[in-house]
Structures are given as C-alpha cells and as structure tokens.
SEZA-614456 format. One record per residue (C-alpha): x, y, z; residue in three letters; residue number from 1. Coordinates in nm, 3 decimals. Each point is the difference from the previous one (the first is absolute). Layout:
% residues N
+---------+---------+---------+------+------+
:      c1 :      c2 :      c3 : resn : resi :
+---------+---------+---------+------+------+
:       X :       Y :       Z :  ALA :  NUM :
...
+---------+---------+---------+------+------+
//
This chain:
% residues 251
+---------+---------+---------+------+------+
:      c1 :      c2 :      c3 : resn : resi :
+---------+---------+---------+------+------+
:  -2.136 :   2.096 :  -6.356 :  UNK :    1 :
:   0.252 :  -0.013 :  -0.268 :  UNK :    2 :
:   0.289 :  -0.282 :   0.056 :  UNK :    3 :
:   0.352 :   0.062 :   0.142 :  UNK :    4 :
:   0.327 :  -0.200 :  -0.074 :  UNK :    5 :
:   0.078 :  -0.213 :   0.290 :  UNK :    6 :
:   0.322 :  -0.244 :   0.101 :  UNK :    7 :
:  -0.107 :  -0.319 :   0.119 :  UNK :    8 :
:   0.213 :  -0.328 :   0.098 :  UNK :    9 :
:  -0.113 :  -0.342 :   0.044 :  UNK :   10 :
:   0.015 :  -0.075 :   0.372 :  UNK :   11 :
:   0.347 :  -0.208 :   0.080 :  UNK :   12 :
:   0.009 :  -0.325 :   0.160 :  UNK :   13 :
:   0.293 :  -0.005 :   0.176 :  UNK :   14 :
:   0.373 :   0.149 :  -0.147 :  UNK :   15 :
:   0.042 :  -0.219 :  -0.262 :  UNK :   16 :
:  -0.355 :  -0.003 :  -0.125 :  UNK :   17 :
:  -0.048 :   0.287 :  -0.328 :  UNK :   18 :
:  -0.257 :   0.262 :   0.032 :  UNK :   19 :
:  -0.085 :   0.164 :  -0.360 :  UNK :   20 :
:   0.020 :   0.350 :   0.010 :  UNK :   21 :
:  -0.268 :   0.166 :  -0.286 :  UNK :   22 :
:  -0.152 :   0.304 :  -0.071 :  UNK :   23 :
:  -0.362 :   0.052 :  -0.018 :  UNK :   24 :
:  -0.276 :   0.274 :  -0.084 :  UNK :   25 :
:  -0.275 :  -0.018 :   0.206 :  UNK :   26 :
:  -0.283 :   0.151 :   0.148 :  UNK :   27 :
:   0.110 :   0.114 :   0.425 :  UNK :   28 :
:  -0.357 :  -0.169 :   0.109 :  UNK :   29 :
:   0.195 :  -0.296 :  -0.065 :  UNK :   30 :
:   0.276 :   0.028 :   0.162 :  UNK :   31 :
:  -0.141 :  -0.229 :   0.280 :  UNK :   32 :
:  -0.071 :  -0.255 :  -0.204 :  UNK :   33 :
:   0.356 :  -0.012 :  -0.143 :  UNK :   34 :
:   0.149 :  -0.023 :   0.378 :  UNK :   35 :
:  -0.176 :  -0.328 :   0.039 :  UNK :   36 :
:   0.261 :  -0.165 :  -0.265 :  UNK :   37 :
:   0.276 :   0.244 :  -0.025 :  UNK :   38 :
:   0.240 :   0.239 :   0.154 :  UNK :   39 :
:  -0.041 :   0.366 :  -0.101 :  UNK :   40 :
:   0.293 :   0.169 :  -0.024 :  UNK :   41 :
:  -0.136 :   0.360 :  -0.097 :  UNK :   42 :
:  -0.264 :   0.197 :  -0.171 :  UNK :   43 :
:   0.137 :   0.236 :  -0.256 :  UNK :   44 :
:  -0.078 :   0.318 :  -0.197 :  UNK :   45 :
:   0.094 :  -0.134 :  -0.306 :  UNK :   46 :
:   0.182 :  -0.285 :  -0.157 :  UNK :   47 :
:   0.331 :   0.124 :  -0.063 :  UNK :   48 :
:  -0.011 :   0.048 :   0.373 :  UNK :   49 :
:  -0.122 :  -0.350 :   0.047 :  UNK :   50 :
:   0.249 :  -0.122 :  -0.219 :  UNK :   51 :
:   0.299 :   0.161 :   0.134 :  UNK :   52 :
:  -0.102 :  -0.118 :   0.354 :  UNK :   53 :
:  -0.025 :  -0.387 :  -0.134 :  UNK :   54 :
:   0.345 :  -0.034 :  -0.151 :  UNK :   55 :
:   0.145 :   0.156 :   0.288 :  UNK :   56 :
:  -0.230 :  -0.260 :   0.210 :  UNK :   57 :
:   0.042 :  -0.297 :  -0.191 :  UNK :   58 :
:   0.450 :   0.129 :  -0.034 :  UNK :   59 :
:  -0.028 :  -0.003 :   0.409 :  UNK :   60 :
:  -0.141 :  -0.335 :   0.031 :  UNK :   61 :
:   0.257 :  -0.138 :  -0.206 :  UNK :   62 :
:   0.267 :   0.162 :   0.155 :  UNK :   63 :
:  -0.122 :  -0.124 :   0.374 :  UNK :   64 :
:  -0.003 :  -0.388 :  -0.107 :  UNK :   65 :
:   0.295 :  -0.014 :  -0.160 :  UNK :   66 :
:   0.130 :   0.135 :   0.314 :  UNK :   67 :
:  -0.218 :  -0.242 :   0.175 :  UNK :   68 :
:   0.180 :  -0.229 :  -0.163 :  UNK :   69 :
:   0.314 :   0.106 :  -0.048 :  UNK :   70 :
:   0.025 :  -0.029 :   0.452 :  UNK :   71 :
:  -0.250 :  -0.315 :   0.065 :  UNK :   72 :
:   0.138 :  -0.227 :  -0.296 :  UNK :   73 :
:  -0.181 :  -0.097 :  -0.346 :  UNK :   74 :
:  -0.333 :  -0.125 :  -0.068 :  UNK :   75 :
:  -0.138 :  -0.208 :  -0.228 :  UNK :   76 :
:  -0.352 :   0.145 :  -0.073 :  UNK :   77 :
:  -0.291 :  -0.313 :   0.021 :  UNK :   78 :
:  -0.157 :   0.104 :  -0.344 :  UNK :   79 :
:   0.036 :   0.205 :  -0.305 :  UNK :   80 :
:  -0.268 :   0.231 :   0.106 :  UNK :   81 :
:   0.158 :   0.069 :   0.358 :  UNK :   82 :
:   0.326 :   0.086 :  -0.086 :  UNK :   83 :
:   0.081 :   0.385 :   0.060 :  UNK :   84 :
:   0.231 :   0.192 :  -0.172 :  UNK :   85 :
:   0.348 :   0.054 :   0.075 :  UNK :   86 :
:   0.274 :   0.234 :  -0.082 :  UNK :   87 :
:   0.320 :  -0.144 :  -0.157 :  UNK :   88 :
:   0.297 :   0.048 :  -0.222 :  UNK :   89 :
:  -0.034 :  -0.115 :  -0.325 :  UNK :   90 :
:   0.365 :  -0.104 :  -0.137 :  UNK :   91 :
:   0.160 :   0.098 :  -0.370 :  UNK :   92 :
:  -0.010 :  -0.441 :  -0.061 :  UNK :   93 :
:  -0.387 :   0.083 :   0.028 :  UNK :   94 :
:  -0.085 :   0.340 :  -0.106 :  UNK :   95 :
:   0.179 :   0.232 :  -0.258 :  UNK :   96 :
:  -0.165 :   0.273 :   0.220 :  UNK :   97 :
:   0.166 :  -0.139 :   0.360 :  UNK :   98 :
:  -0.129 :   0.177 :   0.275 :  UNK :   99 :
:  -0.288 :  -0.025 :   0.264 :  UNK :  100 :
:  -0.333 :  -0.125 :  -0.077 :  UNK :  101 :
:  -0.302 :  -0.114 :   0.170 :  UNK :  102 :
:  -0.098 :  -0.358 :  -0.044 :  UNK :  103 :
:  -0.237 :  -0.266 :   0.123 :  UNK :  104 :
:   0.169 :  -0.196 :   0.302 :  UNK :  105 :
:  -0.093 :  -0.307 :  -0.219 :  UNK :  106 :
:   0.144 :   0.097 :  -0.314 :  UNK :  107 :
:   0.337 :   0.121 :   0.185 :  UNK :  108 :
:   0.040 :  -0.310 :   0.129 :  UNK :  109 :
:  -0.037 :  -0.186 :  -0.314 :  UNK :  110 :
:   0.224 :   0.223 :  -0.192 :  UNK :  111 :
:   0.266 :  -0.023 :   0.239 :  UNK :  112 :
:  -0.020 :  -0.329 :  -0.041 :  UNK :  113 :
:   0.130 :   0.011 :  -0.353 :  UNK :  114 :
:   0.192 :   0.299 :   0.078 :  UNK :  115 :
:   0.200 :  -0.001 :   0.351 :  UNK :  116 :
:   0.118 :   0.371 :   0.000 :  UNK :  117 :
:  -0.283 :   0.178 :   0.043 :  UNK :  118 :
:  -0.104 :   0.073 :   0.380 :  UNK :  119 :
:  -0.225 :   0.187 :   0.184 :  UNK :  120 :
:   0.061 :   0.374 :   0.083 :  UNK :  121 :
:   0.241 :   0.008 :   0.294 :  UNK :  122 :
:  -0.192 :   0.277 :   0.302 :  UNK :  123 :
:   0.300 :   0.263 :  -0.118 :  UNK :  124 :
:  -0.096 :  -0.010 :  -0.350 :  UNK :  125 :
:  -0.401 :   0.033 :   0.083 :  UNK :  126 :
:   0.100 :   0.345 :   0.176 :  UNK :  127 :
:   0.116 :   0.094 :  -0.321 :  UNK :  128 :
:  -0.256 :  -0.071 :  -0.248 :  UNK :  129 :
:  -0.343 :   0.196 :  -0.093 :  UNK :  130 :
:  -0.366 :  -0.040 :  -0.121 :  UNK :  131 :
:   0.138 :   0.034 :  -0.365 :  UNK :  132 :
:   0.187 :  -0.379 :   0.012 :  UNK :  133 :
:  -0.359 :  -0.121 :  -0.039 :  UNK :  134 :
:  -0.031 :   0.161 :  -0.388 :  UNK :  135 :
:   0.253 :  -0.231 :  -0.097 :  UNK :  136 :
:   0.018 :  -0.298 :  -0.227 :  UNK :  137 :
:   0.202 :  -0.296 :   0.010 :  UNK :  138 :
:   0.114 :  -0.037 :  -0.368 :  UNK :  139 :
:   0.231 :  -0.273 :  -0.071 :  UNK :  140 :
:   0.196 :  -0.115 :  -0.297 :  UNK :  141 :
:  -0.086 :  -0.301 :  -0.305 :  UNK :  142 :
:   0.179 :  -0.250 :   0.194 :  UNK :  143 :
:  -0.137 :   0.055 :   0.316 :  UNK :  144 :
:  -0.350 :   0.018 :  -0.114 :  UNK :  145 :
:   0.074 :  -0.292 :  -0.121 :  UNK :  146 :
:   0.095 :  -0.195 :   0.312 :  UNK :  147 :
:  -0.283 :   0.137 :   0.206 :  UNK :  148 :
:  -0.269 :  -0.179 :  -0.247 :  UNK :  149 :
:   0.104 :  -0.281 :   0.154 :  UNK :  150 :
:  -0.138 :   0.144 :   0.330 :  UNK :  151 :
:  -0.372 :   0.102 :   0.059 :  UNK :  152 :
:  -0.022 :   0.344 :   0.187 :  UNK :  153 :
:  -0.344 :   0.119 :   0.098 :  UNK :  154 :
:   0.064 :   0.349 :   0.095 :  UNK :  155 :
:   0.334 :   0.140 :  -0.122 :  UNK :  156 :
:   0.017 :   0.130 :  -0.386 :  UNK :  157 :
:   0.359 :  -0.030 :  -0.132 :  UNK :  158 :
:  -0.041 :   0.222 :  -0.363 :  UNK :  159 :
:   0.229 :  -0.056 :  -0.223 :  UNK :  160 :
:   0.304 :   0.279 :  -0.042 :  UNK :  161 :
:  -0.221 :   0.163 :  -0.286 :  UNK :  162 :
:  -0.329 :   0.010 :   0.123 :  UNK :  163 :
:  -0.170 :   0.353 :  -0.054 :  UNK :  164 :
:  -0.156 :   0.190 :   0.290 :  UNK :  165 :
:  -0.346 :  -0.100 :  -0.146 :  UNK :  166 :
:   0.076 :  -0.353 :   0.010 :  UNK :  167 :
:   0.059 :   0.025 :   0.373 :  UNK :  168 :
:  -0.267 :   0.194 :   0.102 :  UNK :  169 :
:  -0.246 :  -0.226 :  -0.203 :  UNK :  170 :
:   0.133 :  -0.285 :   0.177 :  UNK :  171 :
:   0.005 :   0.226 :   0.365 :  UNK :  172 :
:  -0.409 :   0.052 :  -0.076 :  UNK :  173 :
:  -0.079 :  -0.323 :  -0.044 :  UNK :  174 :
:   0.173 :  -0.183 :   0.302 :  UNK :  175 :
:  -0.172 :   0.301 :   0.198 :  UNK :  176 :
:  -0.325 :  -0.084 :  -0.101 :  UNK :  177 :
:   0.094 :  -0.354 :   0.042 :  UNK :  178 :
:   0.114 :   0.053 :   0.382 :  UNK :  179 :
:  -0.339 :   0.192 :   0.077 :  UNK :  180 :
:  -0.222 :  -0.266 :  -0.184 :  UNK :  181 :
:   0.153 :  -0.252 :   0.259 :  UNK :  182 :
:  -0.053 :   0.216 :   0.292 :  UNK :  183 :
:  -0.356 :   0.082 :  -0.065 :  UNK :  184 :
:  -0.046 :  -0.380 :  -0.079 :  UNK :  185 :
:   0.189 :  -0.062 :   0.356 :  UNK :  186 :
:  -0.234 :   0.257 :   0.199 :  UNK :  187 :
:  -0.309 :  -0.079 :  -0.243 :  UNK :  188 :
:   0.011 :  -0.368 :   0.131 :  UNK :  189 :
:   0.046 :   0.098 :   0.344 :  UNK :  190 :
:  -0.359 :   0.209 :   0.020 :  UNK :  191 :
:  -0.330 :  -0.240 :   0.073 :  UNK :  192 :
:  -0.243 :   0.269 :  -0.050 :  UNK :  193 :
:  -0.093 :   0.070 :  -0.339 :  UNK :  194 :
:  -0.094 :   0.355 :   0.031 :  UNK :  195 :
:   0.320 :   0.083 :   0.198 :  UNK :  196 :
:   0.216 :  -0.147 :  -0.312 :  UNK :  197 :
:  -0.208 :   0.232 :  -0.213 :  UNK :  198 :
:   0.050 :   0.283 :   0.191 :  UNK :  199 :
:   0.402 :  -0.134 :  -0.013 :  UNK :  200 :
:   0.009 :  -0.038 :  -0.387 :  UNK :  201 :
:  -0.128 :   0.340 :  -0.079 :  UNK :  202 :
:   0.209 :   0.136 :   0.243 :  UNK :  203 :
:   0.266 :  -0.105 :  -0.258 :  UNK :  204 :
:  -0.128 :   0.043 :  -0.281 :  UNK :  205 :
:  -0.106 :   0.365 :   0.030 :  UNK :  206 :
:  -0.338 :   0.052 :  -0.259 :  UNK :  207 :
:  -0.153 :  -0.321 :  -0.039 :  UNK :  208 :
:  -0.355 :  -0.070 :   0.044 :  UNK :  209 :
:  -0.182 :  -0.244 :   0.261 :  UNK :  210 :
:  -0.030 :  -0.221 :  -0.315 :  UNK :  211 :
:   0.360 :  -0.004 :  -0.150 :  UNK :  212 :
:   0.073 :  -0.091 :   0.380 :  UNK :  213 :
:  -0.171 :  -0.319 :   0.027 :  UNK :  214 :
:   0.100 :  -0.084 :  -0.345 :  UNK :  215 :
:   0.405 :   0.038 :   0.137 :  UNK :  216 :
:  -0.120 :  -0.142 :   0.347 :  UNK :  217 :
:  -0.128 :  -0.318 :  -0.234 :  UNK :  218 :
:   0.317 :  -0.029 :  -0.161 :  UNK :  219 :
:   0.202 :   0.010 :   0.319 :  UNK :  220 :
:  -0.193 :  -0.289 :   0.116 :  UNK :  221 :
:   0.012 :  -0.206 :  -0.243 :  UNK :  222 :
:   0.408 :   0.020 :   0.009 :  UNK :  223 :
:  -0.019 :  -0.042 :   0.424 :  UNK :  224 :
:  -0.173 :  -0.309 :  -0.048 :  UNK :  225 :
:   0.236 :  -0.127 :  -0.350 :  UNK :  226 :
:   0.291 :   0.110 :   0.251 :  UNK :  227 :
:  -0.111 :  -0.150 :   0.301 :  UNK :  228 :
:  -0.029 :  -0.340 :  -0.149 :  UNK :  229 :
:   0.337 :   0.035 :  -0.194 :  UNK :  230 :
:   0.094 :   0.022 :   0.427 :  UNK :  231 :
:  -0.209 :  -0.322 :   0.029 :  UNK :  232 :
:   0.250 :  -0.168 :  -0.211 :  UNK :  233 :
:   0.336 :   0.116 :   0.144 :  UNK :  234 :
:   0.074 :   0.248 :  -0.262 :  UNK :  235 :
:   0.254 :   0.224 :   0.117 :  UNK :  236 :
:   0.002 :   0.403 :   0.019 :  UNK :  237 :
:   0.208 :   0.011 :  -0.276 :  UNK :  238 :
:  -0.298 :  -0.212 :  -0.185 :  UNK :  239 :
:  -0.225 :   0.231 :   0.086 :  UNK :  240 :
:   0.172 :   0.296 :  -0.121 :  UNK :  241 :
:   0.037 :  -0.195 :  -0.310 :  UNK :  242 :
:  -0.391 :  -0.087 :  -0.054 :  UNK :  243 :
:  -0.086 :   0.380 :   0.070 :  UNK :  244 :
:   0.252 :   0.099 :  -0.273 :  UNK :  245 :
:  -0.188 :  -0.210 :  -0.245 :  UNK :  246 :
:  -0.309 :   0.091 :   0.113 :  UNK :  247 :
:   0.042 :   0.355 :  -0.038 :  UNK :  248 :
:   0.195 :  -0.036 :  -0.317 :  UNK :  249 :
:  -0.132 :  -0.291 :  -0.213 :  UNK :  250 :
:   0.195 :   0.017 :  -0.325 :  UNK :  251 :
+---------+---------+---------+------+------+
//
C-alpha cells in the first residue's frame, strides 16, 4: 500500500506542556503504531493538503494559549523544550518589521526583558489576525542585533534587516529538523521494546531498510544513555539542548 501524508502531534501534558506538530509519509498499516506515541490529527490526499491543515493547526494552538494566558495570568515555562509558542507584538525598538509574530514563551520572556514594550496579543487583536502571521520574520536592525548577543535564545531567529529569503528558510529547515530530532529522541527513549522502536523509526523515516534502522536505533542509544548521565550530574535542559547541538553538528 503506497504511503499517505499524515498530521501528527506529540501528545500534551497538560496546557503549558508543547506538543510538536510534524508531517509524516507513511504507510496506513501503521497508523496504529503511531497512536501509541502521538496524536493524529488527519490523513490527507496529498501534502499541500497536509500542509495547509498544519499551519492552520499549529496558528490555532497559538492563538488559544495566548488567550489562555492572556485571562489566567503568565507562565514561566519549566524548560526550554516545554515552552509553547505564543502570539505577541513585536515593537519598532525591536523589529524594523513591527507587527505580530509567533515566538517561544521562553524567548518572549527573555526579550521582554531587555525590551519592556513588547506584550502579548491582547484577545481583540487575536480575532483579527490569520494563518499568514506565521510566514513572518522578525528582522531587526545592527544595533539591536547587537544587544541580543548578549542574550542566548534557543528558539526565536532575529535575521538581520538584510537577510535574503534563502537565508531564512535555510535557517527555518534546520531548526525543523532540529525540533523533530528531539521529539523522536523524546518518544525513542520512551519505547522498551526494541522491535516496537523499529517499527517507530521507519515510521519516520519513510524507505529505510530493517538494517539502516538498527544502525539509527544504535545511534539513538548511545545519545539516551550520554544524555541520561549528563541528568546524573544536574545538567540542566538548556545543557542538554546544548550537548545535542554539538553532537549533531561537530565543527
């Protein structure tokens, strides 16, 4: 049976926990297998379909915390990799592109830090805004750029005033593929059975062989166990995400 696009999302916590929202290619028989880690959100015809539904998915989810929080107060995410996204105004002291963005709880709390007039959609401004806020690009001036070095953001990109629209997307890829190597790592570690995380990393990785499975499924482990000790030791999230980064990218 050929293989369908199909919107998943990482099961949530609790309100303030993220879920990852992905798209994947994969064969229906299994679909069942998938369920046992993830929410699946549909199964498309094709994957401009599957697309379109996940930015208007992902837009939605945004939109409904920043309400959240907007009525029930702020809250200070426990970790980097927790913190869900938010909707917010971005001010002209910031951005020479002001307007509405989506950004990491996390990182809009650290920026408005160093910058006090930014703020959080208000619920009358949500109403007004669309899917399309989330194809834009924070891009600030030389002197800002400068200040925020002095800040470490982990998911928010600010590009400088001149950066081309191949520069952005080349940096858009690789935090994507960043995101989804930490969820599979996060569901990978969470399976005992070893043909069951098999079955899960070929579900992702549509076309690999039984043997280019175990050789990924070897790699994964090794990094649980690196990770798990770096845990041992006290090392934070933001650690972690650190190691990984190195890991993944040695020079």
């Amino acid at each position: 049976m050929s293989e369908v696009p199909v919107v998943v999302s990482e099961k949530r916590k609790n309100i303030h926990a993220r879920a990852l929202v992905y798209l994947l290619e994969i064969d229906p028989l299994n679909l069942e297998e998938i369920r046992k880690t993830h929410n699946v959100l549909g199964v498309f015809g094709t994957t401009d379909e599957a697309n379109t539904f996940m930015d208007q998915y992902m837009f939605q989810m945004c939109k409904e915390y920043t309400k959240y929080l907007n009525d029930n107060g702020m809250h200070v995410p426990d970790s980097v990799v927790n913190a869900r996204y938010v909707i917010a105004y971005i001010t002209s002291d910031v951005a020479v592109n002001p307007g509405y963005f989506t950004i990491s709880l996390i990182d809009f709390l650290t920026l408005q830090q160093l910058y006090p007039s930014i703020s959080l959609a208000s619920n009358e401004e949500l109403e007004k805004l669309d899917v399309s806020i989330l194809d834009d690009e924070i891009r600030v001036s030389r002197a800002v750029e400068e200040r925020l070095k002095s800040v470490k953001f982990y998911e928010t990109v600010f590009f400088d005033e001149n950066a081309t629209a191949a520069d952005i997307k080349n940096t858009q890829d690789a935090m994507d593929q960043f995101q989804l190597f930490i969820t599979n790592l996060n569901n990978i570690s969470n399976i005992s059975d070893s043909y069951a995380r098999l079955a899960y990393i070929k579900s992702t990785q549509p076309g690999i062989n039984d043997e280019q499975a175990q050789e990924i499924d070897k790699f994964y482990n090794t990094l649980i166990t690196e990770v798990n000790k770096l845990k041992a030791t006290g090392a934070t999230d933001n650690d972690i995400i650190d190691y990984i980064s190195r890991v993944l990218n040695p020079n």
